[in-house]
C-alpha positions in Angstrom: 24.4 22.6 81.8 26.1 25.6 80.3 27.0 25.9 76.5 30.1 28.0 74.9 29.5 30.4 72.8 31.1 28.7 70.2 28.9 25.8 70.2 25.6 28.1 70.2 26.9 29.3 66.9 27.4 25.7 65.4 23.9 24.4 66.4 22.5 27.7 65.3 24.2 27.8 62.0 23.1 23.8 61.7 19.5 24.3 62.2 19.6 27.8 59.9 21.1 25.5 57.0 18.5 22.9 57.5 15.6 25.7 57.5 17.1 27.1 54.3 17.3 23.1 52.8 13.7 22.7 53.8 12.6 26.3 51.9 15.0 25.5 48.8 13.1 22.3 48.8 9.3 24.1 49.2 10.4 26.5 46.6 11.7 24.0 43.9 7.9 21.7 44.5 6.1 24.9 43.4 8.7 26.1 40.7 8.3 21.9 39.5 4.6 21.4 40.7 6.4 17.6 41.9 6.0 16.5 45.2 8.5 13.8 44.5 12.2 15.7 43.7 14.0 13.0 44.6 14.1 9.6 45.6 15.3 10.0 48.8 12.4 12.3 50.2 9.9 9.3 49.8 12.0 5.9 48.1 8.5 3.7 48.5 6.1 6.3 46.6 9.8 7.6 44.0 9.8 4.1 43.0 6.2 3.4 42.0 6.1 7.0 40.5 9.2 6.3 38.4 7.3 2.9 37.0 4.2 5.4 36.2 6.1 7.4 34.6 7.8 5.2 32.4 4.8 3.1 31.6 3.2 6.9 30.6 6.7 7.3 28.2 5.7 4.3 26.6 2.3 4.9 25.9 2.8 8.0 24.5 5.2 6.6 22.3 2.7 4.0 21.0 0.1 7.1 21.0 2.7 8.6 18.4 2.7 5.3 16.5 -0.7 4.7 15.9 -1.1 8.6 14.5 1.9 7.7 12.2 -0.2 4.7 11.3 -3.3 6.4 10.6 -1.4 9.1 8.5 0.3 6.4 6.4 -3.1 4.7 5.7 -4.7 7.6 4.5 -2.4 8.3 2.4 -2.5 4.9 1.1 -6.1 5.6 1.1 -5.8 8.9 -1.0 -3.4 7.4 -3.5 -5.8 4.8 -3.8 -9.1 7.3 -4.3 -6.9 8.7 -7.1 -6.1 4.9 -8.9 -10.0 4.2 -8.4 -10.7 7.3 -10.5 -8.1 6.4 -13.3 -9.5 2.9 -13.9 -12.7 4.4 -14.2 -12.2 6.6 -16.5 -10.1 4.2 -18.5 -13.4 1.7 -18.2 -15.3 4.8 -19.7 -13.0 4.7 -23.1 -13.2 1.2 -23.3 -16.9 1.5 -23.6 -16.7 4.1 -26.0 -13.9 2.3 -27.8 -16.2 -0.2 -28.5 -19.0 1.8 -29.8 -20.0 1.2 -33.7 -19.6 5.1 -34.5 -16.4 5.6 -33.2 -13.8 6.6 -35.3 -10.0 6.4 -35.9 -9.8 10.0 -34.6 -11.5 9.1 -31.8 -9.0 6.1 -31.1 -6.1 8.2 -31.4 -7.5 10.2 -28.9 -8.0 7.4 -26.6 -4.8 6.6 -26.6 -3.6 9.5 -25.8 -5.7 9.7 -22.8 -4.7 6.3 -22.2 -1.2 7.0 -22.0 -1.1 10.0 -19.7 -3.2 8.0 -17.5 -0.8 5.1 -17.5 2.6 7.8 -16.4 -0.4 9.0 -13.6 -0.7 5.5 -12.6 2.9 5.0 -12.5 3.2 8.1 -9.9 0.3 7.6 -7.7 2.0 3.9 -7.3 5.1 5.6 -6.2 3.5 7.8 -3.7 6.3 8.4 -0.9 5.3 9.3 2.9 6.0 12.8 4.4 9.4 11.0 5.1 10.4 10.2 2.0 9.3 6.4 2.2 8.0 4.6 -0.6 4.6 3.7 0.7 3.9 0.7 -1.5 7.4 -0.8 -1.7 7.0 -3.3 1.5 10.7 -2.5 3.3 12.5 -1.1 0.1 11.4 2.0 1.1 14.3 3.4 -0.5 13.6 2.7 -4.2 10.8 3.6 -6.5 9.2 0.6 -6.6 7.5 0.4 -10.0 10.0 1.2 -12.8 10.4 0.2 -16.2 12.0 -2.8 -17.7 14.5 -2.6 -20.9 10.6 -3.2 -22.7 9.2 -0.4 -21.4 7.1 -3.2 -19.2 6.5 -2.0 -15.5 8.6 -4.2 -13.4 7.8 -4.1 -9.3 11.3 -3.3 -7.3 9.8 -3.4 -3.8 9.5 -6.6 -1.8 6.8 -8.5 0.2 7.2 -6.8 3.4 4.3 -5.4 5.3 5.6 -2.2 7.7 4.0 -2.6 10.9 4.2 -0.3 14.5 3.5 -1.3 17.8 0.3 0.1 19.0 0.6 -1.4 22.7 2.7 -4.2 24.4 0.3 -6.8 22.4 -0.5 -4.9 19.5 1.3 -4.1 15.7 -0.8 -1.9 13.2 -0.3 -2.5 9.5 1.2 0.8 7.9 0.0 0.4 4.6 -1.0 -2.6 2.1 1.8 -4.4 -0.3 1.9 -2.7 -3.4 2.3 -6.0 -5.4 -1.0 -7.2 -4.1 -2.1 -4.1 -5.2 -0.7 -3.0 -8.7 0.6 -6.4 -9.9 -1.3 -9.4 -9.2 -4.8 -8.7 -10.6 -6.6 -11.8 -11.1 -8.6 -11.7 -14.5 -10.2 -14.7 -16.7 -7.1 -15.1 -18.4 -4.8 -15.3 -15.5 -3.0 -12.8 -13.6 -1.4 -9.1 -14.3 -0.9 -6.2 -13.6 -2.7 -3.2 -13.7 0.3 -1.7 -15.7 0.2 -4.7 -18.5 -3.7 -4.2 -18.3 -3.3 -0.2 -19.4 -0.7 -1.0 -21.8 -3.4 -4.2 -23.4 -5.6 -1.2 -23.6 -3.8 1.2 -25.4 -2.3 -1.8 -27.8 -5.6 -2.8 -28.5 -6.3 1.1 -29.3 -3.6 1.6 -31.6 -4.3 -1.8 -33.7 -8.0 -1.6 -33.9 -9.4 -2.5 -37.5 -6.0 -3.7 -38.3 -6.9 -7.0 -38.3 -10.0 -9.9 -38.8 -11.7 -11.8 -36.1 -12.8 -14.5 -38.4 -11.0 -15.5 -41.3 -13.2 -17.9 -43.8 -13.7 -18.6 -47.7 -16.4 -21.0 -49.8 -15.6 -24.7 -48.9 -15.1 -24.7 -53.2 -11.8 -22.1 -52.7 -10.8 -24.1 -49.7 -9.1 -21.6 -46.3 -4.8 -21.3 -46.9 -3.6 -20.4 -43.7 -0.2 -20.2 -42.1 -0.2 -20.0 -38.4 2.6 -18.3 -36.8 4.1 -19.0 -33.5 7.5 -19.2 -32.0 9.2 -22.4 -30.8 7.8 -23.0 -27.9 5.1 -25.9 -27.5 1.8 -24.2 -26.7 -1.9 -25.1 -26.7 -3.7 -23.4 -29.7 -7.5 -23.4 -29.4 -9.8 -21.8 -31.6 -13.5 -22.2 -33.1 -14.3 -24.1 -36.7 -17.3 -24.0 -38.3 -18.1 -26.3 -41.9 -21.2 -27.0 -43.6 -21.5 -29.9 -40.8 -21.9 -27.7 -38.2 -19.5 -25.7 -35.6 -17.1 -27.2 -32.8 -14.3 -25.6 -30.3 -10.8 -27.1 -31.0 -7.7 -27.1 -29.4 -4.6 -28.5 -30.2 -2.1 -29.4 -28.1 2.2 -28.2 -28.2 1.8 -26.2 -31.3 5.3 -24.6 -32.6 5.6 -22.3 -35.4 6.7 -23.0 -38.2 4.3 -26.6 -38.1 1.4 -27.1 -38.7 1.2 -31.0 -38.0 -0.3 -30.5 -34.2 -3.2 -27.9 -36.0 -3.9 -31.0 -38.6 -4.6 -33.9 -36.7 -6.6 -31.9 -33.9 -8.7 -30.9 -36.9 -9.5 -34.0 -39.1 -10.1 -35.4 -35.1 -13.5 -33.4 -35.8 -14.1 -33.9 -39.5 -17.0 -35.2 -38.7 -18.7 -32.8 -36.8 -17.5 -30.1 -38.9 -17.5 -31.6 -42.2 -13.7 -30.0 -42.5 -10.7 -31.6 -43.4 -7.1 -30.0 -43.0 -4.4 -30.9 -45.4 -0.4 -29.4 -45.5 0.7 -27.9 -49.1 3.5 -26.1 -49.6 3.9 -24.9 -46.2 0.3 -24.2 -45.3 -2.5 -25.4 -43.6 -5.5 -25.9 -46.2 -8.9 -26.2 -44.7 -11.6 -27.9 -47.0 -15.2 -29.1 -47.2 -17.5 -30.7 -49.4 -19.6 -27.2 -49.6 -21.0 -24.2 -47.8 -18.3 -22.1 -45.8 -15.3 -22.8 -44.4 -14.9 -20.7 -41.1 -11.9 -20.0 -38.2 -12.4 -17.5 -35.4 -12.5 -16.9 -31.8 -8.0 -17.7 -31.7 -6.9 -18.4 -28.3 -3.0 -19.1 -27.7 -1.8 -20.8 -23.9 0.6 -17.7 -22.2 -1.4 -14.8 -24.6 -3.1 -13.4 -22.2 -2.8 -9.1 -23.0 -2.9 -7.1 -26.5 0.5 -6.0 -27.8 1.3 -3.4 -30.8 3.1 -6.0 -33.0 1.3 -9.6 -32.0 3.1 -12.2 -32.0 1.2 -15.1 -32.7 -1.5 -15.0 -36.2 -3.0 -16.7 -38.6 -2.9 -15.5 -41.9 -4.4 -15.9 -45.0 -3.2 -16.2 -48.7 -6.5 -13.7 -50.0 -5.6 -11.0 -51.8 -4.4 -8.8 -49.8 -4.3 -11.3 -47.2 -6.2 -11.1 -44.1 -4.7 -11.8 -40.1 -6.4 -13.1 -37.5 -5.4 -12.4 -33.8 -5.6 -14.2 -30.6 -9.0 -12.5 -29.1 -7.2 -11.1 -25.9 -5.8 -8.2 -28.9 -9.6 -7.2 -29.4 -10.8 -4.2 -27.7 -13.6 -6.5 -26.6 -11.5 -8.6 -24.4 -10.0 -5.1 -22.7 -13.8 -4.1 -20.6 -13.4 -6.9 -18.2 -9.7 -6.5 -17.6 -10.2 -3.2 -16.5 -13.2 -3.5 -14.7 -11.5 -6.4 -12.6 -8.2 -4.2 -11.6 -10.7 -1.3 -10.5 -12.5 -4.3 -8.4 -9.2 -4.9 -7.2 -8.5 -1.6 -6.4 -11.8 -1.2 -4.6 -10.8 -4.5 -2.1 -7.6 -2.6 -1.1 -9.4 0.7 -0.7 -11.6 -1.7 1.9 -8.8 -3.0 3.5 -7.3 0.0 4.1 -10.0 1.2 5.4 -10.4 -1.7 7.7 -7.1 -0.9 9.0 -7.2 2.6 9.6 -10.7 1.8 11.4 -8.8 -0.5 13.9 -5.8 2.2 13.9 -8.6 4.8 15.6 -10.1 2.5 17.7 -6.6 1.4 19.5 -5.6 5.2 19.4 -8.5 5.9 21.8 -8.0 2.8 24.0 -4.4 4.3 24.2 -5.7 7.9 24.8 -7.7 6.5 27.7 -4.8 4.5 28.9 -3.1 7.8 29.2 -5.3 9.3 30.9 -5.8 6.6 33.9 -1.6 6.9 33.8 -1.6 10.4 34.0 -4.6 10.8 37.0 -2.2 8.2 39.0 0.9 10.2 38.0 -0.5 13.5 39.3 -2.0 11.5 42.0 1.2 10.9 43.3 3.9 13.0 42.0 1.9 16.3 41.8 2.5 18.8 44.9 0.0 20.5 46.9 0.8 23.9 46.3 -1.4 25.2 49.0 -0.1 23.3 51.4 3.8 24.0 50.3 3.0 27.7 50.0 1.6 28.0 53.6 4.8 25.6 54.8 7.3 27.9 53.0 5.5 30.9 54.2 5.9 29.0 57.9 9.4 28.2 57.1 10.3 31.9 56.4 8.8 33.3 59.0 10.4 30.7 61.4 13.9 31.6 59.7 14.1 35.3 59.9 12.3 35.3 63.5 15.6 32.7 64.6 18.0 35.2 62.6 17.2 38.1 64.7 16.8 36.1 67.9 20.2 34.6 67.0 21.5 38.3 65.9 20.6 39.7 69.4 21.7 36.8 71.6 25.1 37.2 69.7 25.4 40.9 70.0 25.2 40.4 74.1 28.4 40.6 76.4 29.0 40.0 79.3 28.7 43.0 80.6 24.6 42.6 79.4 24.2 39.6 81.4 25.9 40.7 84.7 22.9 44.0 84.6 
C-alpha cells in the first residue's frame, strides 16, 4: 500500500509529539521525584495516594497541635514554678512573723515584701502565651483575667473553660489548667479563698499585729464590760469562756450588732460549767462570777474567714484604755496554714500539669510514628524511580533525535533519488 507524502508527515509529526509528551513527562518525575503527576497516568494507585496524602496533612496537623500543647503546658508549668516559689517565701515570713524577737521594723518590712510579692503574683497569674492568649483565663483569652475590684480585692474575669486540641481523630489534649481552680478556690479550714485574699490576710495581719488582745479578762470582783460589734446581719458567734468553775466553748446563734440578747442567753446556758453569768447594763454585756477570773478568748465569727486592716467585727472592753479582741482568723497565727494550703494547692496543679504534658509527649510520638508508616507508604507509591526514568528518558532521547534525522533525510529525497 503506498502512502503520500503528506500523510508520512502527519504520522511522523504524531509520533514526534507523543515522544516529546513521554520525555516532558520523564523530565517533570525527576524535577518532582513523583511517579504519580496526575491522575490519569495510574487513576487506581492517584486515588489511594491522594487518601495517603491527605491522611499525612492531617497528622501533621495534629503533630503541630500536640507541640502547641506541650508549649502551652510548660508554660503553665513555668508560671507555676514561679507561684510555688512566692508562697514559699511568703510561708518563710509567716514563720518569722511569728517569732517572739521580731520586731515592728521587722513587720514593716514583711509587709513590704509581702506586697511586692502579691503585684508578682498578680502577673505570673496573667501570664499570656507567645500568642498573646491569656493562659489561665479558660476561653476569655482576651482579658486579663485577675483584676482588681473597686476594693482593691482580686476578682477572676476568665471563665470555666478548659482549651483543648485534637491530638488524633480520637484524641483532645488539655492546653493548660483553669486558673480559677488554681488561684481562687483554695480550700483552707475556714472555707474557701483565694490565694489573692490569702496574701492580702497576710499582709493585714502584718500591719495590725500587737494592735489588738487575744484574750480579754478582769477579776470576777470587777466583773468583764464588753460591747460586741457586728453589723446587721444574723451570724453565729462562738468564742471560749473560762470562770472560776471551769472553761467551756460557746456559740451563739444569729448574733446582730448592736444586741447583745443572743450572746446572753447562750452564756447563762453554761453558768454552770463556768460559774459565769452575763447580764445587759447600759448597752453592754457584763460578765460576772462569784470569784477568780473572768476570761473571753479564742473569737470566732460565721463568714470571718481572712484578716483585714480595719476588722470589722470586735469585742471591746470598757478598761482604761480599753482593750479589743479580734476574731482569731486576724492573728498572724491563723496566716501559716492558709499559706501553706495554697502552696499545696499550687503543688497539685504543678502535678497535673505535669500529668498532662506527660500524656502530650507520649501521643506526640505515637503521632510521629504514625507519620512515619504514612510517609514510607506515600514514598512507596508516589516516589519515582529515578534510575529507571533517567535511563527511559535517556532511551526516549535517543529514540527522538535518531527518528528526527531519519525523518529529515527521508524528507529531503525527490523523486529524482528514488528513480537512481
Amino acid at each position: 500500500m503506498s502512502i503520500s507524502t503528506k500523510l508520512f508527515s502527519d504520522q511522523m509529526l504524531t509520533r514526534f509529539s507523543q515522544i516529546n509528551s513521554e520525555i516532558e513527562l520523564r523530565q517533570t518525575k525527576i524535577a518532582t521525584g513523583r511517579e504519580i503527576t496526575q491522575a490519569s497516568d495510574k487513576p487506581l494507585e492517584a486515588v489511594r495516594l491522594s487518601a495517603l496524602e491527605e491522611n499525612l496533612t492531617q497528622l501533621k496537623g495534629f503533630q503541630r497541635n500536640a507541640t502547641t500543647a506541650q508549649q502551652r503546658l510548660s508554660l503553665g508549668d513555668t508560671v507555676l514554678a514561679s507561684v510555688d516559689s512566692i508562697m514559699a517565701q511568703l510561708r518563710e515570713r509567716a514563720v518569722a512573723a511569728n517569732t517572739d524577737t521580731v520586731d515592728p521594723v521587722d513587720l514593716a518590712a514583711f509587709r513590704v515584701d509581702v506586697a511586692q510579692n502579691r503585684e508578682a503574683l498578680i502577673d505570673l497569674a496573667n501570664s499570656r502565651t507567645s500568642d498573646g492568649q491569656a493562659l489561665f483565663g479558660g476561653y476569655a483569652t482576651d482579658v486579663e483575667p485577675f483584676t482588681p475590684d473597686g476594693t482593691g480585692r482580686i476578682q477572676y474575669r476568665g471563665d470555666g473553660g478548659q482549651h483543648t486540641l485534637a491530638a488524633s481523630e480520637t484524641t483532645r489534649l488539655p492546653t493548660s489548667v483553669n486558673g480559677a481552680e488554681v488561684f481562687m478556690q483554695v480550700k483552707t479550714r475556714d472555707g474557701i479563698a483565694s490565694i489573692f485574699d490569702i496574701v492580702d490576710s497576710f499582709e493585714a495581719a502584718l500591719a495590725t499585729e500587737g494592735q489588738f488582745a487575744s484574750t480579754l479578762s478582769a477579776p470576777a470582783s470587777d466583773g468583764l464590760s464588753l460591747h460586741f460589734n457586728g453589723d446587721r446581719l444574723p451570724r453565729d458567734v462562738s468564742f471560749d469562756l473560762q470562770g472560776p468553775a471551769g472553761s467551756v466553748s460557746i456559740t451563739a446563734k444569729d448574733v446582730v450588732g448592736g444586741s447583745h440578747d443572743q450572746l446572753i442567753s447562750a452564756i447563762n446556758e453554761q453558768t454552770t460549767r463556768t460559774g459565769v453569768t452575763a447580764t445587759s447594763a447600759d448597752g453592754r454585756l457584763v460578765l460576772s462570777a462569784a470569784s477568780g477570773t473572768v476570761a473571753l478568748s479564742a473569737l470566732k465569727i460565721e463568714g470571718v474567714d481572712l484578716a483585714v486592716r480595719v476588722p470589722r467585727f470586735t469585742i471591746t472592753t470598757d478598761g482604761t484604755p480599753p482593750q479589743t479582741m479580734v476574731p482569731t482568723v486576724q492573728t498572724l497565727d491563723a496566716q501559716l496554714e492558709k499559706l501553706v494550703q495554697a502552696g499545696q494547692d499550687i503543688a497539685v496543679s504543678r502535678t497535673q500539669i505535669g500529668a498532662r504534658l506527660k500524656r502530650a509527649e507520649d501521643q506526640e510520638a505515637i503521632l510521629q510514628t504514625r507519620a512515619v508508616a504514612l510517609e514510607t507508604d506515600v514514598n512507596e507509591l508516589g516516589s519515582a524511580d529515578l534510575g529507571k526514568v533517567v535511563t527511559e528518558l535517556q532511551a526516549l532521547l535517543v529514540s527522538r533525535d535518531a527518528a528526527l534525522q531519519a525523518y529529515s533525510r527521508i524528507s529531503q529525497s525527490s523523486l529524482f533519488d528514488f528513480l537512481k
